[in-house]
C-alpha positions in Angstrom: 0.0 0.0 0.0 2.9 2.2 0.7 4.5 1.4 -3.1 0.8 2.4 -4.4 0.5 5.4 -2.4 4.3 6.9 -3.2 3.7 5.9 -7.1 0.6 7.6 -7.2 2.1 10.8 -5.2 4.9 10.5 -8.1 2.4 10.3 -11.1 0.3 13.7 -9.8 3.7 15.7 -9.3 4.7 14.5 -12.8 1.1 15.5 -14.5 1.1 19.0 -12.4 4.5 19.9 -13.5 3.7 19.3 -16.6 1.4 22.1 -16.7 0.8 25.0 -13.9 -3.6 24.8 -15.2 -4.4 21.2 -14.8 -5.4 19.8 -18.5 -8.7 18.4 -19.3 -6.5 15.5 -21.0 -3.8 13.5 -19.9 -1.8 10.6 -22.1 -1.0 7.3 -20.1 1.0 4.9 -21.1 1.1 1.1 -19.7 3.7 2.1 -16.7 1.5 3.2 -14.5 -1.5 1.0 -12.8 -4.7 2.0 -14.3 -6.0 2.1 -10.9 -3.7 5.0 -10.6 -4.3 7.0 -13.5 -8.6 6.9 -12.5 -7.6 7.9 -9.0 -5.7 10.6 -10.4 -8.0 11.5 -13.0 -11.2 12.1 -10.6 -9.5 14.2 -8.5 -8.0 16.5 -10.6 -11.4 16.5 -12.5 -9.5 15.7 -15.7 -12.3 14.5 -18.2 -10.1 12.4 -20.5 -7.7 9.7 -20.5 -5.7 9.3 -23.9 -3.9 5.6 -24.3 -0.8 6.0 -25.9 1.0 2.3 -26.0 0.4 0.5 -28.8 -0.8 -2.6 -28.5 -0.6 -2.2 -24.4 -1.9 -3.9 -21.6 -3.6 -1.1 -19.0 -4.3 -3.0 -16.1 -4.3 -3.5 -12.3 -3.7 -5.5 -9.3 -5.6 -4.2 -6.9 -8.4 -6.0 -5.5 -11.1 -4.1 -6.8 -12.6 -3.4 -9.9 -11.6 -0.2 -12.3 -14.9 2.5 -11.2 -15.9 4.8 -13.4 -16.9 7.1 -11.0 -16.9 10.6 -12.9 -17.8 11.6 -16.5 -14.9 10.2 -18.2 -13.9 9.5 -21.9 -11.0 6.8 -22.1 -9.2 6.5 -25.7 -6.9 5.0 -27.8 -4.4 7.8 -28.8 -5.5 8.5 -33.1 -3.3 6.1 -35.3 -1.8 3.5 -33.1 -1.0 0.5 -35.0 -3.2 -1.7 -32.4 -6.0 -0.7 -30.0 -4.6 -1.2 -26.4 -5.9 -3.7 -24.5 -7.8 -3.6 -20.4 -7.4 -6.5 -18.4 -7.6 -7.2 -15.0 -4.2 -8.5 -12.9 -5.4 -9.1 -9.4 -5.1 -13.2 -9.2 -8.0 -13.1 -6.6 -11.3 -14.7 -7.4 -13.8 -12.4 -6.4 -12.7 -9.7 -8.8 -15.2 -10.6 -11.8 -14.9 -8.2 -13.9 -12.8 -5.3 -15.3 -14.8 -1.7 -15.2 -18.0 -1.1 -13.5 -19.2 2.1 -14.7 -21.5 4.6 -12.2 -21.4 8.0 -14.2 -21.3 9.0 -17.9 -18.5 7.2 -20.0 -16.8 7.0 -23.4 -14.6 4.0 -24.5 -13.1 4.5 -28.2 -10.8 2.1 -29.7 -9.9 -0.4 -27.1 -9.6 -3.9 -26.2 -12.2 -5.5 -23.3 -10.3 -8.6 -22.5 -10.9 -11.8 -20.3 -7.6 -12.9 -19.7 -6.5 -13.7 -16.4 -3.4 -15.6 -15.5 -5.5 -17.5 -12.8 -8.7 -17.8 -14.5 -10.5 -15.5 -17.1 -12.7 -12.9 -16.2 -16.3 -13.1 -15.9 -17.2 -9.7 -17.0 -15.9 -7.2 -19.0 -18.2 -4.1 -18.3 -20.8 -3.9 -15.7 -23.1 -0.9 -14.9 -24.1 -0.5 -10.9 -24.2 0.5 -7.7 -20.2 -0.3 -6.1 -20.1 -2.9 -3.3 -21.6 -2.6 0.0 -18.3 -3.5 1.5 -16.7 0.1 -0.2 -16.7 3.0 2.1 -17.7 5.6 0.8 -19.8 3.0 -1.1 -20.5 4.4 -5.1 -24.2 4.8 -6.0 -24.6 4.7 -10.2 -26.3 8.2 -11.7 -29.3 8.1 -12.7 -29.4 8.8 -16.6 -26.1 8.0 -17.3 -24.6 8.1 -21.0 -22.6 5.2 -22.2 -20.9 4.9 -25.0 -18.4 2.0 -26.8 -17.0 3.2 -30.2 -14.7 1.0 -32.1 -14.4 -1.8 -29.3 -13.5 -5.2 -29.0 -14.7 -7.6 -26.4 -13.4 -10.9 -25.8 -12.9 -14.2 -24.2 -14.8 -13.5 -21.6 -16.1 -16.6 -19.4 -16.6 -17.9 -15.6 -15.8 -21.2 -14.2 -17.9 -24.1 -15.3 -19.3 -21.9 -18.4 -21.3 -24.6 -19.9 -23.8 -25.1 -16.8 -23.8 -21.3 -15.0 -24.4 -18.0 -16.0 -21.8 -15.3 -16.7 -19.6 -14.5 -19.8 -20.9 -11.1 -20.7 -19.4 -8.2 -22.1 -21.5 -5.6 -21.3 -24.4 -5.8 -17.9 -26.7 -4.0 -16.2 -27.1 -5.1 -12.6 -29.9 -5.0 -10.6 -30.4 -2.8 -7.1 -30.5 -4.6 -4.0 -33.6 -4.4 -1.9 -34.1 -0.7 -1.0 -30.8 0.2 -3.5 -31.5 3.2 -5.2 -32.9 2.1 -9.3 -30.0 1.9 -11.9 -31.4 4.2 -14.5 -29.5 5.1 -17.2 -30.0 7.6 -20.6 -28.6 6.9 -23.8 -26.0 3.6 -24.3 -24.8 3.3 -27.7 -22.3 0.2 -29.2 -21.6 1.4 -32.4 -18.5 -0.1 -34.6 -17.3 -2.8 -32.2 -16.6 -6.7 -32.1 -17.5 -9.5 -29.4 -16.1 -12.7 -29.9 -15.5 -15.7 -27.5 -18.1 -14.9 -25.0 -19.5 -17.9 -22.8 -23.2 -16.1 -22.5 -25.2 -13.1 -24.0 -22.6 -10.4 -25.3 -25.2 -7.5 -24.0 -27.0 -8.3 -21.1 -30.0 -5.9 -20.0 -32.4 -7.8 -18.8 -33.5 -6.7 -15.4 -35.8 -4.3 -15.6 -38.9 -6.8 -14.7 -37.3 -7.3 -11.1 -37.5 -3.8 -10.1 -39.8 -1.1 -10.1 -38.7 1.0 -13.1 -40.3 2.2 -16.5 -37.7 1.5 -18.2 -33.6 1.3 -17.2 -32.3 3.0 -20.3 -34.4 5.7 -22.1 -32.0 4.5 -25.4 -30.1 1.5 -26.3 -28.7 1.8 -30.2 -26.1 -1.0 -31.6 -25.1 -0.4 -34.6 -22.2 -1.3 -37.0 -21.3 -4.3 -34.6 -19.6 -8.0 -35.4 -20.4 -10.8 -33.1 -18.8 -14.1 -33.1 -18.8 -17.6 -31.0 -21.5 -16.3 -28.7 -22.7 -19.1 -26.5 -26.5 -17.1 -25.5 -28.3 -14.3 -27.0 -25.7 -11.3 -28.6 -28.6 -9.0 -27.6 -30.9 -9.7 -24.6 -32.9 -6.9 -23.4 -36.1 -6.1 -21.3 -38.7 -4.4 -20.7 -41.0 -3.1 -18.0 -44.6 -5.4 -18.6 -46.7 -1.9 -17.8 -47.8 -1.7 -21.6 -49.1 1.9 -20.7 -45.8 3.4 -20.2 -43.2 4.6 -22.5 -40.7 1.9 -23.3 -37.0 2.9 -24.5 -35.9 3.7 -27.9 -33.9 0.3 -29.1 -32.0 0.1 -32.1 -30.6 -2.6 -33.7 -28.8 -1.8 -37.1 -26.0 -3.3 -39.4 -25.2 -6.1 -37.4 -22.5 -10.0 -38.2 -23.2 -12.5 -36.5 -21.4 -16.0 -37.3 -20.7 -18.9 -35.5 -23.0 -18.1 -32.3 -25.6 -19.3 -30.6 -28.7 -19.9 -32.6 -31.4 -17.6 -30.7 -29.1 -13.9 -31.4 -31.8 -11.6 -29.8 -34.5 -11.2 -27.3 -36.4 -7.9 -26.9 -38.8 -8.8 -24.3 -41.8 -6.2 -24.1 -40.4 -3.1 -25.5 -42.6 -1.1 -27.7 -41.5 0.6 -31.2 -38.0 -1.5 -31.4 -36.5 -1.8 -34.9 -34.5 -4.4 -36.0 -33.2 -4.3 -39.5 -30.1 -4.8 -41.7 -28.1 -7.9 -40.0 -26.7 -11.2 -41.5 -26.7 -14.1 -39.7 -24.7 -17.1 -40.6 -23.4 -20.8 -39.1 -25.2 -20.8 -35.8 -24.0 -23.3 -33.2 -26.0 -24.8 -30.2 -26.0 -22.7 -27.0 -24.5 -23.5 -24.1 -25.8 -26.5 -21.4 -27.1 -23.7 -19.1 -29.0 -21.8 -22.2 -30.2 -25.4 -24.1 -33.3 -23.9 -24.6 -32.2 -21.1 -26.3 -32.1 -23.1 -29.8 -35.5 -22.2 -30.6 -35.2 -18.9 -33.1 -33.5 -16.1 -34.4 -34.6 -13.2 -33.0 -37.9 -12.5 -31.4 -38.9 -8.9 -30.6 -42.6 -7.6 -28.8 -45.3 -5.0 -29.0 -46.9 -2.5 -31.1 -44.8 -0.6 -33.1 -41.6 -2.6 -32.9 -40.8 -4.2 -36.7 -38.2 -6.8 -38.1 -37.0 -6.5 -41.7 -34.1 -6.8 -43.9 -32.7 -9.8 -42.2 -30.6 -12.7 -43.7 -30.3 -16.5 -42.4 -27.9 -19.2 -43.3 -27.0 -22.4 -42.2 -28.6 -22.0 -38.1 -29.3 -24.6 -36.0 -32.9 -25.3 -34.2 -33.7 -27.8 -31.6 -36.6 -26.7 -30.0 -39.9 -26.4 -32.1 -40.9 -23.0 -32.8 -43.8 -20.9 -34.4 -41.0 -18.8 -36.5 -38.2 -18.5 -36.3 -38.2 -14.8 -36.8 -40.5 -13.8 -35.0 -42.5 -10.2 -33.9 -45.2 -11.3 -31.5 -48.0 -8.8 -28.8 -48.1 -6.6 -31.5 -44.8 -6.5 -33.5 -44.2 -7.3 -37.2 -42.1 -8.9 -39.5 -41.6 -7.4 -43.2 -41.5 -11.0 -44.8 -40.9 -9.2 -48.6 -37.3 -8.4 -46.8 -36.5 -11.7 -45.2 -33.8 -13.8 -47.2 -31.9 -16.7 -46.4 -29.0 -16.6 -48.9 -25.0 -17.4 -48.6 -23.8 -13.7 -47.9 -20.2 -14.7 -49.8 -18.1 -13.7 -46.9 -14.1 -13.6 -47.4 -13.2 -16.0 -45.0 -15.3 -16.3 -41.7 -13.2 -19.0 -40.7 -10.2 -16.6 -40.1 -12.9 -13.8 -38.7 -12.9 -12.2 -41.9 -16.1 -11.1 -43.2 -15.9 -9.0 -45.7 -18.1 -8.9 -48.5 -16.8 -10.1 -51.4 -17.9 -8.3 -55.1 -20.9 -11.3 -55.9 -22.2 -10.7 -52.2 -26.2 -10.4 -52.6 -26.4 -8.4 -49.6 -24.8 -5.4 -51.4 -27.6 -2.4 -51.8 -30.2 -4.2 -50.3 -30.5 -2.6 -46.6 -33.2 -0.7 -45.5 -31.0 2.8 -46.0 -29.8 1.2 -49.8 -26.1 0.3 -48.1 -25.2 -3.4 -47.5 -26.7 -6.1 -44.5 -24.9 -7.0 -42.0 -21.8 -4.7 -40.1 -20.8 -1.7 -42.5 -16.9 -1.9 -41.7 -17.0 -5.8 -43.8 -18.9 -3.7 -47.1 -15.4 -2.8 -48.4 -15.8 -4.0 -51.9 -17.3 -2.6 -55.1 -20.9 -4.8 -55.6 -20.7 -6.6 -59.6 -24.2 -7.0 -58.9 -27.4 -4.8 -59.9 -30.8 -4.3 -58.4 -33.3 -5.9 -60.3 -37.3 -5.0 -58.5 -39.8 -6.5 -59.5 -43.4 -5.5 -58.6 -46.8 -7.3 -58.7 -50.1 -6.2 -59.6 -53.1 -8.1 -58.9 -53.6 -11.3 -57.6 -50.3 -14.0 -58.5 -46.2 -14.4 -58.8 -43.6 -14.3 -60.7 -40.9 -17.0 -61.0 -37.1 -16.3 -62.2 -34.2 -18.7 -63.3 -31.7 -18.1 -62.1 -33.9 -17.6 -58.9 -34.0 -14.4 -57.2 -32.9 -14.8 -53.7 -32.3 -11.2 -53.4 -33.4 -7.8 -54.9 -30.4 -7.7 -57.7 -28.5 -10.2 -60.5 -24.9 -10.3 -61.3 -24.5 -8.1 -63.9 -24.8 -9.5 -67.4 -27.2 -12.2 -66.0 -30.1 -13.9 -68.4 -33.3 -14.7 -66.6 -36.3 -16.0 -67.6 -39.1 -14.7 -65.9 -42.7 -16.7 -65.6 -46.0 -14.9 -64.8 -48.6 -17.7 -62.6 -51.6 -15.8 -62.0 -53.7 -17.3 -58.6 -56.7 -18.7 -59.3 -59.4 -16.9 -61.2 -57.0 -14.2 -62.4 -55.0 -13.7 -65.9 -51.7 -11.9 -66.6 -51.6 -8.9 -68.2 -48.5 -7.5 -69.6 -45.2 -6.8 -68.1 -44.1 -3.0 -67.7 -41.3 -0.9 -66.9 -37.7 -2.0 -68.5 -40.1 -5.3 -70.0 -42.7 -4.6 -71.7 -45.4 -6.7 -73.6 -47.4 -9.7 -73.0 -44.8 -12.7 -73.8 -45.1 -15.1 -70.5 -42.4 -16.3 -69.9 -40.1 -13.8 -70.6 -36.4 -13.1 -71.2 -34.4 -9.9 -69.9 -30.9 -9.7 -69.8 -29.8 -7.3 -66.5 -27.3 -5.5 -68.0 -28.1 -2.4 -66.0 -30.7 -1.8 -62.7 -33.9 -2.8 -63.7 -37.1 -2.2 -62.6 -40.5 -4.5 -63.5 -44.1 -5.0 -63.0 -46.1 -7.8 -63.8 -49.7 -7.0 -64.2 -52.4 -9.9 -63.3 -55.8 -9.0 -64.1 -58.9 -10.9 -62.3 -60.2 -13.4 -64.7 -63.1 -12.9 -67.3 -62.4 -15.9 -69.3 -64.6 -16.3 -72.1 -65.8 -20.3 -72.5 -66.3 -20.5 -75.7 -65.2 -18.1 -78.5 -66.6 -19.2 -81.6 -70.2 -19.3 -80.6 -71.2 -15.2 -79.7 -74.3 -15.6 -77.4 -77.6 -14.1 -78.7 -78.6 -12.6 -75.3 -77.4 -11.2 -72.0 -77.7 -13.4 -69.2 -76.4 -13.8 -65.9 -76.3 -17.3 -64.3 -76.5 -18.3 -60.5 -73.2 -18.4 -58.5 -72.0 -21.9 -57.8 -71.7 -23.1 -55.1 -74.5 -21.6 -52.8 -74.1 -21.4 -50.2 -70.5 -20.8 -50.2 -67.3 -20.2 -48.1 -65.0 -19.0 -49.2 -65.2 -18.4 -53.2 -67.9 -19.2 -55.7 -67.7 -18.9 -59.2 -70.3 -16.6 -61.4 -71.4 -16.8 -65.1 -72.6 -14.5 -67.5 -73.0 -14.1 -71.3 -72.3 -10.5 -73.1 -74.4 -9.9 -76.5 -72.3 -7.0 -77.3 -68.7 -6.1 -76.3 -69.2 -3.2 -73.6 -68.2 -1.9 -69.7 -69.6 -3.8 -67.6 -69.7 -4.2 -63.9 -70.5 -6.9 -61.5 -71.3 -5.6 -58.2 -72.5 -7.0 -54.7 -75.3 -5.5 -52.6 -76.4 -6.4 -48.7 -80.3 -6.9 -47.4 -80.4 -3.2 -47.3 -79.0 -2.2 -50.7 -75.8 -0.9 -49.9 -72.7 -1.6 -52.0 -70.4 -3.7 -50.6 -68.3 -4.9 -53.2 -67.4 -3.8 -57.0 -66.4 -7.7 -58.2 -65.5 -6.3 -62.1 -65.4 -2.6 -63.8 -64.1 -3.0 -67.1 -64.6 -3.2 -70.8 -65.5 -6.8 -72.1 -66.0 -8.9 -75.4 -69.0 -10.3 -76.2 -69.3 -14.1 -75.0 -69.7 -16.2 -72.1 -67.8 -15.1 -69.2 -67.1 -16.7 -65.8 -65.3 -14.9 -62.6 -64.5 -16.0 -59.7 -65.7 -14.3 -56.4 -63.3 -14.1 -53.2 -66.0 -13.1 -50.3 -63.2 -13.4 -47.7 -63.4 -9.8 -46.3 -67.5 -10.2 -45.9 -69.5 -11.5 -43.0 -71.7 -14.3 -43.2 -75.1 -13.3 -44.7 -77.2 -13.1 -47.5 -76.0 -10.7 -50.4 -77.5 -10.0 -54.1 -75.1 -9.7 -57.0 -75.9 -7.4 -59.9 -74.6 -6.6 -63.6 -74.9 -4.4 -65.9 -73.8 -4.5 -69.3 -75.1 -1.9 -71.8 -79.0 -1.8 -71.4 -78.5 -5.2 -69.5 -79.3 -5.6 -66.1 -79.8 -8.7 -63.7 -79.6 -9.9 -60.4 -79.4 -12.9 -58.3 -78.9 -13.6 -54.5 -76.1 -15.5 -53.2 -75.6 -16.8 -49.5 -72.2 -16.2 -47.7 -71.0 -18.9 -45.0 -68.4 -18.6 -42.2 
């Protein structure tokens, strides 16, 4: 204690001779225990610590953890060849982590990291209150700021990893009984890495065990790789009071390989968005988290919305509704869910950068790539190519279309199958005409529509019919569809409409200029309520009706 005390006498005469105002920034270099440098830092009200060694290990051995205990930003020093690193020295077992944060914090550009000579470390960074045994004892601020820019956490996991919680990178702790409520503003991961971590990568999770609204008012994570995670990369809760105002959770741009199948779990939070992530090459979770090989990603409540999300090559064990799922009140855009091989560089050596054939170039919800921005480094060879429908049916393509966009120079054949009692139309935009199938080379972007058209088909072509005449539906009753004849003397618009018991329009079936001849249409009644309806058409002078019954 004596060593500490003279080393840390010696380290604030060298930082006030080095300038008779105290700076606002001080470099540190890996000479010094870290321990020392925070001690010095909070009471000299310095608000930033620059790292300046390369490549270093900042560390301590002191029996406590490193305390964040006044606004502080700690970065790497701009242009070292490697981020330095944060570990934690002291051999005892009861230190379990390396910071644990209480007031606003910045980290840029450094290494989390597990390592212990003894055993590795259970946590990297937790946010709470300090122990109960600390006098003065440090209370976390409510509304914090936290903030990791261009991190790395890793290797991070506690004895017996397989059967007992703990490997996190980043966890919110919960009060004790009569504790004052950790509470904190906005936390933002943005361009960072977690890889080797025996349980969920970010943990915050208890906010149903105390009496909160919600613990952060904002949680964004965004630009961020995650790799050989044994439980969720993502787990956070909720309050269950549906009538107050959940946080503002953002989940954007995110890799994920080689992890545990079930990524993230947003449990109750209203209006979270989840877009723009690859995920590839799941493996089972841990013993301790079996049941955690169920899905992707679930996320809860109105407003909150899952889209532009690709899946390859995961692992399920546990039967599931979907296995992306938005349930209470969430949705899933299921036009923007692929499951295609995003054509990494080489994941096995951690590198996934997009190579030029990747489909997930352009596709994103903001135009830019899936998955983690920093692997998007190539130029895409490939072009969009959207195709839009109109009316009731699909459109097949060889070479399939597992994305929005072809290689450039592509051929594909495209096929028109209109659903049942509709016709196609014509093709429109950079294909035009009727020709089904049809053949487009994507030598640039292309855009196409496919127009279906519900069907009118005329029976029998060579024999006009004499009169006008409008046949009963069959089947009737019905449930769900029924089919409808007519006959046309003369070529003409005509309209086929559906009335209730009272004579109000509920339906406009056709609107549209026909041939003369014998006509049949098929009629969808999903959207009306059981009952008795009449059908009417008009053609010309023509006019009829009939009565149909609708069954549910």
């Amino acid at each position: 204690m004596k060593f500490v005390k003279i080393l840390l006498a010696v380290m604030l005469a060298t930082f006030c001779l080095s300038s008779v105002a105290i700076s606002s920034k001080i470099e540190v270099d890996t000479q010094y225990d870290f321990k020392l440098a925070l001690d010095y830092v909070f009471a000299a009200r310095v608000d930033t610590i620059v790292l300046i060694t390369s490549g270093g290990i900042y560390t301590t051995t002191d029996t406590m953890h490193l305390q964040i205990k006044r606004p502080l930003v700690i970065m790497a020093k701009p242009g070292l060849a490697q981020k330095p690193i944060f570990r934690h020295g002291d051999l005892d077992s009861s230190v379990i982590e390396i910071f644990r944060i209480h007031d606003d914090v910045t980290f840029d550009g450094v290494i989390f990291d597990g390592y212990n000579a003894k055993r590795p470390m259970k946590y990297g960074v937790r946010v709470g209150h300090g122990p109960a045994t600390q006098i003065p004892r440090v209370y976390a601020r409510i509304g914090m700021n936290i903030t990791f820019k261009n991190c790395e956490f890793r290797d991070f996991f506690p004895p017996d990893w397989e059967n007992t919680s703990g490997g996190n990178a980043f966890y919110f702790l919960a009060p004790a009984s009569g504790e004052p409520i950790i509470k904190a503003g906005t936390v933002k991961i943005e361009n960072c890495t977690f890889r080797n971590l025996g349980d969920e990568a970010i943990r915050i999770a208890e906010t149903e065990k105390y009496a909160v609204t919600r613990v952060v008012d904002t949680l964004i994570v965004r630009n961020c790789t995650f790799k050989n995670i044994f439980a969720e990369c993502i787990r956070f809760y909720a309050d269950t009071d549906t009538s107050t105002e959940d946080a503002y959770v953002l989940m954007e741009h995110l890799t994920v390989d080689s992890s545990g199948t079930r990524m993230a779990y947003i449990k109750n939070n209203q209006n979270t968005i989840f877009r723009d992530i690859i995920v590839t090459n799941s493996h089972l979770p841990k013993t301790y988290r079996a049941e955690r090989a169920d899905y992707v990603v679930q996320i809860q409540q109105r407003g909150s919305i899952i889209s532009h999300v690709d899946t390859l090559n995961l692992i399920f064990t546990t039967p599931y509704s979907s296995r992306i799922s938005a349930t209470k009140g969430g949705k899933v855009e299921e036009a923007t869910i692929y499951a295609f091989d995003p054509v990494y560089e080489s994941p096995h050596q951690n590198n996934y950068t997009l190579l030029p054939a990747s489909p997930a170039y352009g596709i994103a919800h903001d135009g830019e790539a899936l998955g983690d921005l920093r692997w998007a480094t190539n130029t895409s060879i490939r072009v969009p190519f959207v195709l839009t429908i109109v009316g009731n049916g699909k459109v097949t393509a060889e070479p399939p279309l597992i994305a929005p966009n072809y290689e450039k120079g592509t051929s594909v054949i495209l096929t028109a199958v209109p659903d049942s009692g509709w016709e196609f139309l014509e093709w429109s935009g950079d294909l035009t005409g009727s020709t089904n199938p049809a053949t487009i080379t994507v030598d640039a972007a292309k855009n196409i529509t496919a127009a279906f058209k519900q069907g009118t088909g005329i029976v029998d072509k060579t024999e006009l019919p004499t009169e006008y005449s409008l046949g009963q539906n069959y089947p009737n009753p019905f449930n769900p569809s029924t089919t409808i004849t007519f006959s046309l003397k003369q070529n003409g618009l005509t309209t086929l409409e559906v009335y209730n018991v009272i004579g109000q329009k509920v339906k406009t079936i056709l609107n549209q200029n026909l041939k003369a001849g014998k006509h049949q249409i098929i009629f969808d009644a999903f959207d009306l309520s059981a009952g008795i309806y009449f059908y009417q058409i008009r053609s010309g002078n023509f006019k009829a009706v009939r009565k149909f019954v609708v069954m549910k």
